[in-house]
C-alpha positions in Angstrom: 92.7 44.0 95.9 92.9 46.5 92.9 96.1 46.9 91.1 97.7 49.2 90.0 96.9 49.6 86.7 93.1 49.7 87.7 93.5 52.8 90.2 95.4 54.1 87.4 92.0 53.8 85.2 90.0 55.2 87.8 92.4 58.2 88.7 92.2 59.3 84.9 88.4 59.4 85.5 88.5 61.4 88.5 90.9 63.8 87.1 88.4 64.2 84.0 85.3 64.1 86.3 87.2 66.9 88.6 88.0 69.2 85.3 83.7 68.7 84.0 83.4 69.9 88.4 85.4 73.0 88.2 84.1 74.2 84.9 80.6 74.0 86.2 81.1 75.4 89.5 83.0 78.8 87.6 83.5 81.0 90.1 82.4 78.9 93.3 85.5 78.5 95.4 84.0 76.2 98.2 81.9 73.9 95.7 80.9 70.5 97.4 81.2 68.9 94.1 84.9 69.9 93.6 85.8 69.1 97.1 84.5 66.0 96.8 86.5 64.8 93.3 90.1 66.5 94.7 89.8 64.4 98.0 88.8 61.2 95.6 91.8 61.8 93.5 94.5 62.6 96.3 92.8 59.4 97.9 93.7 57.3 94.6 97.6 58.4 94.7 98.2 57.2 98.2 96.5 54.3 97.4 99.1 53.8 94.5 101.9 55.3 96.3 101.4 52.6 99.2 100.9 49.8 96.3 104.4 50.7 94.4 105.9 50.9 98.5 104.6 47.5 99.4 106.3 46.4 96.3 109.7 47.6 96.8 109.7 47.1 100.6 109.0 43.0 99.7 111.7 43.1 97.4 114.4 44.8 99.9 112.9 42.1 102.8 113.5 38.9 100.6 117.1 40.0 100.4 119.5 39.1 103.1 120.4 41.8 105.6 124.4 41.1 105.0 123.5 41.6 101.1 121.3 44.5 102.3 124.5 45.9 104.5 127.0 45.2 101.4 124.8 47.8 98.8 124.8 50.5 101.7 
């Protein structure tokens, strides 16, 4: 599985590969090629977002629910 850091690499591409899209579709609203870039790039962040979730929901489940009660 990627990490983070890695979807992080390949979110920076997208985002440049998506800027090179929009300057060559110019007016274009609907271009296939821009479509297709924003939906990679939203795709990355949840990907991410669900990663750095993951992460904090393991750490909340390896404490014990009394500790977990106690913070609340």
């Amino acid at each position: 599985m990627a990490t983070k850091e890695q979807i992080a690499k390949h979110i920076d591409k997208s985002k440049e590969k998506l800027a090179e899209a929009k300057k060559n579709a110019g007016e274009n609203k609907y271009d296939l090629a821009v479509r297709k870039q924003k939906k990679k790039t939203k795709r990355l962040t949840r990907k991410v977002a669900k990663i750095s979730n993951d992460e904090k929901n393991a750490v909340i489940r390896k404490t014990k629910k009394k500790d977990r009660k106690a913070k609340d």
